[in-house]
N, C-alpha and C positions, 0 to 999 in steps of 0.2 A: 612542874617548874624545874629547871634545870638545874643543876649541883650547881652552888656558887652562886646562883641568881637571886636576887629577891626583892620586892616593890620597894620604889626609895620616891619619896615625893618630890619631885620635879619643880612641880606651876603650884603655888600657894593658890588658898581658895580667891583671895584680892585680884589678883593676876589675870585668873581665869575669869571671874566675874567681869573684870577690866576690858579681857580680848573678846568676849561674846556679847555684849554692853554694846563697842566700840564697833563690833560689823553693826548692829542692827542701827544704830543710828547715821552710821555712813550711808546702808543700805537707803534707809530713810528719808536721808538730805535728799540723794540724789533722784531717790523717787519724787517729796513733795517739790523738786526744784522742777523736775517733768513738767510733773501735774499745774505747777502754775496755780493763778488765782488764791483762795481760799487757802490753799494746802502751804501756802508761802508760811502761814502764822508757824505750821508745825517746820517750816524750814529753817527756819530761825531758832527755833525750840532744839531741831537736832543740833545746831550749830551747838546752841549754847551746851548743851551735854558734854558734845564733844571737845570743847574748848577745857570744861571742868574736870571730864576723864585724862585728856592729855596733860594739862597742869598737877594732877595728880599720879599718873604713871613717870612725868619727871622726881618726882618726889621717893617713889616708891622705886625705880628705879636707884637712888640712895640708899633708903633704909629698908627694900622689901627682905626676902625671900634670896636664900643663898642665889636659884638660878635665875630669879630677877634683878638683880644689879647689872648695871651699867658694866660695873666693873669683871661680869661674867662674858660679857658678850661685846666687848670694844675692842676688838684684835689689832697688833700692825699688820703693816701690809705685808709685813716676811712669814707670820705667822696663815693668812688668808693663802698667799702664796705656796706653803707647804700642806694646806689641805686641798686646795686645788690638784695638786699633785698627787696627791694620796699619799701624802708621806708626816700625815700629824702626828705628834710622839704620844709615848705612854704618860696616862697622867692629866693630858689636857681636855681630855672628858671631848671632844664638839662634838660625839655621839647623842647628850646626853641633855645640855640646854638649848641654847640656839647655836648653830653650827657657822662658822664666820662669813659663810654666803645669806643664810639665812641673817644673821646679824646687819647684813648690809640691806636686804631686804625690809627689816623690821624697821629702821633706821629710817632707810628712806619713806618710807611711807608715812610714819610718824611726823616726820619734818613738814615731807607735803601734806599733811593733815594739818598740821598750824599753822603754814605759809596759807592756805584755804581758808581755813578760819582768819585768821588777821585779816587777809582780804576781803573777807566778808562781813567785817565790821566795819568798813569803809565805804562798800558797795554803793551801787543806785544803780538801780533797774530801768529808770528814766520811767516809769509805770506808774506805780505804788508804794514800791515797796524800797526802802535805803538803811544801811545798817546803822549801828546807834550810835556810833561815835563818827558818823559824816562830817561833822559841826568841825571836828578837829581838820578835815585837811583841804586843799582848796578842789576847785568844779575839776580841774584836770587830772590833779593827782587820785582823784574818787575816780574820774573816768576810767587811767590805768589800771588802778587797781581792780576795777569793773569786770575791764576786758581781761585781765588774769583769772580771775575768779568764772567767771561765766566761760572761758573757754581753757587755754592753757591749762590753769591749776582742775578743773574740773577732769580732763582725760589720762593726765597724769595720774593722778588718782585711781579712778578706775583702770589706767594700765596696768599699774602697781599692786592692786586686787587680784587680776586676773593674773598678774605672773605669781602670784603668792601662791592662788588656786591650785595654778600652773604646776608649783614644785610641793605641794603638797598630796600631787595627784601623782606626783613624779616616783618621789620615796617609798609611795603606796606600792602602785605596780613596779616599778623598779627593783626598788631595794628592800621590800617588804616591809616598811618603816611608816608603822599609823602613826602621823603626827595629832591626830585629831582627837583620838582618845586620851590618850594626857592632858589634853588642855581641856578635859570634860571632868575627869574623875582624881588628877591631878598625879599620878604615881604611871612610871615607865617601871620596867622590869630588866634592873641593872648587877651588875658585880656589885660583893659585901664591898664596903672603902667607900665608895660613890658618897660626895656630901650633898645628904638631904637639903633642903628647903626648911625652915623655920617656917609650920601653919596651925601655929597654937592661936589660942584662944586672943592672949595678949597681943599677938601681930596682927589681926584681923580686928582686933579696936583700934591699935593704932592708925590702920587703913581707914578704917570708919570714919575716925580721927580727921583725917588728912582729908577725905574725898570731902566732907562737910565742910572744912575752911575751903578747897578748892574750888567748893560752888557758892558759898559764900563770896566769893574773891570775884569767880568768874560774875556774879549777878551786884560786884558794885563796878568794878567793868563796867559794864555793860551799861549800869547807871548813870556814868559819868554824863551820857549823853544827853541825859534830862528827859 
């Protein structure tokens, strides 16, 4: 290891559970949405995870993990504009949690994750299958919302995967920069100074915490609809 270097944990254990939780049921939707028929039950079932992991990484996005906050990774535009540049100052770490392209990245994707979800509890397939709170809006507003969810929101989506892919293949060969190991074993290999991450025992019940009311929350949702 190099003079000065040494493991500072990055992605709290919540986080990383969160980010590898959160592909496979993406992965998932978009498969059992394919496969049709039968596989619709578990369509629904990704939905609803995903609905309870996102309402939960707004949470924790609050009170998680130093380099999980909101507040680590919400740049102005002046500040996005000087890493562009290659001109970020000392001190402001984008080496180190999410970097403010990657920030717009995470962001967006996240957003069209709940715009997806929402629409898909309004859904009708005109088939079998209609999401649970139909009852709340009328035949045409279900229809739009429909057609966002089954096409629009559904490539967006997977664009937004693949440029993720994209620039995580990027910094690999590029810049020599594995984003993927951190987010496995949670610790980058930074200057002394760098502020850790809080992944004690106590933050990791609070998370527990929190993802239990958030599926709690998401499965009366979901109830409303009788």
């Amino acid at each position: 290891m190099s003079e000065g270097l040494q493991p500072v944990r990055v992605w709290d254990l919540p986080t990383r559970v969160f980010h590898w939780v959160l592909a496979t049921c993406v992965i998932g939707s978009v498969v059992s949405a394919k496969i049709g028929g039968n596989a619709m039950e578990w369509h629904f079932r990704f939905g609803y995870a995903i609905l309870t992991l996102l309402a939960f990484r707004l949470l924790w996005g609050l009170v998680g993990g130093h380099w999980s906050r909101f507040s680590r990774f919400l740049y102005a535009p002046t500040t996005l504009l000087r890493y562009v540049r290659g001109r970020s100052r000392d001190g402001e770490h984008h080496d180190v949690g999410h970097s403010p392209l990657g920030a717009l990245s995470v962001l967006a994707l996240l957003a069209s994750l709940a715009v997806q979800v929402g629409t898909g509890l309004f859904a009708d397939d005109e088939i079998a299958n209609t999401g649970p709170l139909i009852r709340f809006v009328s035949g045409d507003t279900s229809l739009m919302l429909t057609g966002w969810h089954k096409n629009y929101g559904q490539w967006l989506i997977i664009g937004l995967v693949v440029l993720h892919i994209a620039a995580v293949v990027f910094y690999l060969v590029k810049q020599q920069r594995d984003l993927v190991r951190p987010m496995i074993v949670g610790d980058k290999t930074l200057p002394a100074g760098v502020p850790a991450s809080a992944d004690g025992w106590s933050a990791r019940g609070l998370a527990a915490l929190l993802l239990a009311l958030c599926g709690a929350g998401a499965a009366w949702l979901v109830s409303l609809g009788g």
